[in-house]
C-alpha positions as CSV (number, residue, x, y, z in Angstrom):
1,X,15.2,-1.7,-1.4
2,X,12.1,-3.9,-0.8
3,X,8.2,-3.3,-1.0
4,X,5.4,-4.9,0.7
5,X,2.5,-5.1,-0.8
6,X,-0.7,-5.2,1.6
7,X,-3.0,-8.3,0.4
8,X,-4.5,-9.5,3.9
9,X,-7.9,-7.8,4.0
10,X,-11.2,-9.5,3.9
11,X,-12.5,-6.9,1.3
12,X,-16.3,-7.1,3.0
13,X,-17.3,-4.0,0.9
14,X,-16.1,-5.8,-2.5
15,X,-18.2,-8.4,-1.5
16,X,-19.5,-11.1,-3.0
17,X,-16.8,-10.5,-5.7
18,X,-14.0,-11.4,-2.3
19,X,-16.4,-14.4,-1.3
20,X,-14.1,-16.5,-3.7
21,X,-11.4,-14.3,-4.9
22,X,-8.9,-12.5,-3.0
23,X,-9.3,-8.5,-3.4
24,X,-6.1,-8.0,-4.9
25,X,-6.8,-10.2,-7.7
26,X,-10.0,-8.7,-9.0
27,X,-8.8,-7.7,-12.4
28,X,-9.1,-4.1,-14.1
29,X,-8.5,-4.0,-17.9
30,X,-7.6,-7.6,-18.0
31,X,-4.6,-7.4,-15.3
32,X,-5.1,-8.0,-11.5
33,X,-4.8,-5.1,-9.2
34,X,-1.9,-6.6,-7.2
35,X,0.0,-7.5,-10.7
36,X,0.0,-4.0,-12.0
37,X,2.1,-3.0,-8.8
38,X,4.4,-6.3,-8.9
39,X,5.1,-4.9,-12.7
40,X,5.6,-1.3,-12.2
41,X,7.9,-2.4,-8.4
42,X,10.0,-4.2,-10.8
43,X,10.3,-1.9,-13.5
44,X,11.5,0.9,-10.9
45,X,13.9,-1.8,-10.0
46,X,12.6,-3.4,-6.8
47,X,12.1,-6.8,-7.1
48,X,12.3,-7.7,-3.7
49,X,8.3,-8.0,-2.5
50,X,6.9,-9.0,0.8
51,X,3.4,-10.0,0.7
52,X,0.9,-11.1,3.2
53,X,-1.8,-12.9,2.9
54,X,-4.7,-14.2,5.1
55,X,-8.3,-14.6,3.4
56,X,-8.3,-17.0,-0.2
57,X,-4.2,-16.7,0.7
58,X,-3.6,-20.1,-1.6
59,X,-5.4,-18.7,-4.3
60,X,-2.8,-15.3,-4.1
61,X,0.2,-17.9,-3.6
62,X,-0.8,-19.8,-6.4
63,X,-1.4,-16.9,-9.1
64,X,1.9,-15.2,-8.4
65,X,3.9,-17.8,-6.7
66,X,7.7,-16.4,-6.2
67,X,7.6,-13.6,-8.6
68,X,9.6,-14.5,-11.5
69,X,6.8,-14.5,-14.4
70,X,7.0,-10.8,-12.9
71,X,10.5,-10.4,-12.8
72,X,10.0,-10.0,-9.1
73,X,10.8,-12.1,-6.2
74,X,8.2,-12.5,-4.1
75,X,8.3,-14.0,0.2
76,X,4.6,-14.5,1.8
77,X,4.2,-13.9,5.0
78,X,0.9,-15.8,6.5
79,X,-1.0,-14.0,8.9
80,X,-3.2,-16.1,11.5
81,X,-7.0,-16.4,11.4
82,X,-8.5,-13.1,12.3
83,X,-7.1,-9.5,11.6
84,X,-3.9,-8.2,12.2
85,X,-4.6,-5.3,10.9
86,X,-1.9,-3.0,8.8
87,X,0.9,-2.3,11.7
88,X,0.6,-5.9,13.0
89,X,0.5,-7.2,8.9
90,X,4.1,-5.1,8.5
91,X,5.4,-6.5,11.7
92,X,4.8,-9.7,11.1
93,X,6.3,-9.7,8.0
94,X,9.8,-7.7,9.5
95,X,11.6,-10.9,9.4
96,X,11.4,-10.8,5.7
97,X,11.7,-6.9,5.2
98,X,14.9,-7.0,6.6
99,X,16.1,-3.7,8.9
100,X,16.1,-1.1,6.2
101,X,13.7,1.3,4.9
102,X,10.8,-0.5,2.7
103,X,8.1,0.7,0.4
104,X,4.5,0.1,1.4
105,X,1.7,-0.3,-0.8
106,X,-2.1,-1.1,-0.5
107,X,-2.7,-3.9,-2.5
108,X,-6.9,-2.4,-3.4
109,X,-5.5,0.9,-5.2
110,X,-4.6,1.7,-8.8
111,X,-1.5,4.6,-9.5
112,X,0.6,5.7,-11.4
113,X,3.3,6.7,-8.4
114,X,6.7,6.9,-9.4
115,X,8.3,3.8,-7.2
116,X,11.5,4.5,-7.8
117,X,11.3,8.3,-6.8
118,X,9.6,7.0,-3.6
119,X,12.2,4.6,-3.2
120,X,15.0,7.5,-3.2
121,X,13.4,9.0,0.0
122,X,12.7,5.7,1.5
123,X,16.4,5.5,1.5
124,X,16.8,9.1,3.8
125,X,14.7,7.4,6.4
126,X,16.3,7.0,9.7
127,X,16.0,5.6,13.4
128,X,18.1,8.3,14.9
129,X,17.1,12.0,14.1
130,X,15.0,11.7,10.5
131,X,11.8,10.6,9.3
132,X,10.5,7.3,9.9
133,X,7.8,7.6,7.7
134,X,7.4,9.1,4.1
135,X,3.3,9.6,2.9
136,X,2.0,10.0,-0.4
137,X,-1.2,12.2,0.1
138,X,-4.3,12.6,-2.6
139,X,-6.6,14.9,-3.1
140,X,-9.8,13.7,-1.2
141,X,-11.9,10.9,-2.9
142,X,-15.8,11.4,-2.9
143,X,-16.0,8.3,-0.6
144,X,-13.7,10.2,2.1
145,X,-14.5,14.0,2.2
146,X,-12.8,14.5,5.4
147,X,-9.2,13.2,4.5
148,X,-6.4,11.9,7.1
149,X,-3.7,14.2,7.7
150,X,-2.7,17.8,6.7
151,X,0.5,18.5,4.3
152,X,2.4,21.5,5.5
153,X,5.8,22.3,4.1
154,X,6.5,18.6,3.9
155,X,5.7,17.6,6.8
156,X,2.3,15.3,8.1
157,X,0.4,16.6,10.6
158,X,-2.3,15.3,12.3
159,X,-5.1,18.2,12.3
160,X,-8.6,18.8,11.1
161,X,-8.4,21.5,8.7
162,X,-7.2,21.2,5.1
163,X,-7.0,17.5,5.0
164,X,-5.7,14.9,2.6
165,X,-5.7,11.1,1.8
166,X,-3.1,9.0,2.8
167,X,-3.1,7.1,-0.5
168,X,-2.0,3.9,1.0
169,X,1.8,3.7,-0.8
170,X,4.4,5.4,2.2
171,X,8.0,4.7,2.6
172,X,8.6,3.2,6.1
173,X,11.5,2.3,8.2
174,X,11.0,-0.6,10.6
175,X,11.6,1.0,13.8
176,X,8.3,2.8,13.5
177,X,7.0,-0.5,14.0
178,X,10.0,-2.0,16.1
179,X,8.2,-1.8,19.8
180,X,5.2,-3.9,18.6
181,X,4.7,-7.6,19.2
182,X,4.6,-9.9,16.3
183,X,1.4,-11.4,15.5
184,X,-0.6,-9.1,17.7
185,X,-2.6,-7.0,16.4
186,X,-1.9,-3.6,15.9
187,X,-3.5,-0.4,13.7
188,X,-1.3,2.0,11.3
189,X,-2.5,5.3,12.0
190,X,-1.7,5.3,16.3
191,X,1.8,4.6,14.6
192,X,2.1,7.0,12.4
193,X,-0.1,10.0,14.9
194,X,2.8,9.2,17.5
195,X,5.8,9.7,14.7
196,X,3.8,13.1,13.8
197,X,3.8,14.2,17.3
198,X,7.4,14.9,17.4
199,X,7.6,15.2,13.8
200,X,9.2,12.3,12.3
201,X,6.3,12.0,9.4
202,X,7.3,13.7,5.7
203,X,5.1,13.8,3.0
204,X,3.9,14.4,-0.6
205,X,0.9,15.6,-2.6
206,X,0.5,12.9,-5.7
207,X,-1.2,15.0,-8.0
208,X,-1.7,12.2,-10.4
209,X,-4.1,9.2,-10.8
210,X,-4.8,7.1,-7.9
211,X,-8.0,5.3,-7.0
212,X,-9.4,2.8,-3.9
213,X,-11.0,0.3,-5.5
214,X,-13.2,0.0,-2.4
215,X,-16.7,-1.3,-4.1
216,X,-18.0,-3.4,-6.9
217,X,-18.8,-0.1,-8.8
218,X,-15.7,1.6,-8.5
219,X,-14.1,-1.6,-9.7
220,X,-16.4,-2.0,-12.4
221,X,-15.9,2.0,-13.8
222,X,-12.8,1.3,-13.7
223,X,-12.1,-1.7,-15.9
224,X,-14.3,-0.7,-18.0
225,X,-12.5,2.7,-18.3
226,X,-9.3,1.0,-18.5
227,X,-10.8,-1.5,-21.1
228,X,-11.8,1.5,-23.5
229,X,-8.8,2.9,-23.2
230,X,-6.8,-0.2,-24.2
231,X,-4.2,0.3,-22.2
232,X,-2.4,1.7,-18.8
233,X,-4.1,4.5,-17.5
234,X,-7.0,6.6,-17.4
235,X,-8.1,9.4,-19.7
236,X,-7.8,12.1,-16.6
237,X,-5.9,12.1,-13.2
């Protein structure tokens, strides 16, 4: 099983902190973001990471190069100037995910998802008649009343009412992105509405902690939460 881990963005609402440092290695409780998922990937037993990069990418390269401080190996896949966007990020990078089911993770959120539970359904994932995606919901952050997507019975449906999060972590299999062009670029949630639509789209509601570190506060509450706490997690969900 392999993972990518979504490190491409510009981070325009982090900045100035992204002026001269890549969003995913703004640190919280000493540890960058991005390395707290590279650790907790590995420890779940999936070592394999895919990572793109775009803005300050040589600065992301350099910290983490191929993954073994980590006890990860790590392949980059460079995205050209300008946005790809998520869907185009994950298509460009097929030729290092390979043709079977993969993990996907935001590289801005702090969680304590079980990977290697998510990796189990990644694995049920098919082009034929299952799922071709997998979604970890939240609860709805203060920052995004309205939520994505409803939850009903384990399925993802796109609707108004009754709304959750898409966290940003999902299982995928590549032929959800299969009909796309490589380094076009190309948005996640057309992808997944159409996989809903004849219901090919499972998910899950992750009751536990997860956060977007989307601005310079919430990144700031956080570390120093993280730094009072002295260690992993937070003191609540």
């Amino acid at each position: 099983m392999k993972a990518m881990i979504l490190a491409a963005g510009r981070g325009e609402r982090m900045r100035p902190l992204t002026d001269h440092c890549p969003k995913p290695l703004l640190t919280v409780g000493g540890k960058p973001l991005i390395v707290r998922h590279i650790e907790r990937l590995a420890a779940a037993g999936i070592v394999d990471i895919v990572i793109n990069r775009a803005h300050l990418g040589h600065m992301l390269e350099a910290a983490l190069g191929d993954g073994g401080a980590f006890g990860a190996r790590i392949r980059w896949s460079p995205e050209p100037p300008g946005a790809l966007e998520t869907a185009g990020g994950i298509r460009q990078a097929m030729q290092y995910l390979g043709g079977d089911p993969f993990l996907s993770i935001n590289g801005d959120v702090f969680c304590d998802i079980d990977f290697a539970a998510l990796a189990a359904i990644a694995a049920r994932l098919s082009p034929q008649h299952g799922d071709l995606a997998h979604l970890l919901l939240v609860d709805n952050p203060d920052h995004h009343p309205g939520g994505d997507f409803v939850l009903q019975n384990g399925r993802v449906r796109d609707q108004e009412e009754h709304r959750l999060t898409f966290s940003g972590i999902a299982a995928y299999h590549p032929a959800l992105f299969a009909h796309l062009e490589a380094g076009r670029p190309a948005r996640l949630a057309p992808q997944l509405r159409a996989a809903m639509h004849i219901d090919r789209v499972s998910g899950a509601h992750h009751r536990g902690c997860w956060l977007d570190i989307g601005t310079p506060e919430r990144l700031a509450r956080l570390d120093a939460e993280l730094t009072r706490n002295r260690g992993e997690t937070l003191s609540r969900p």
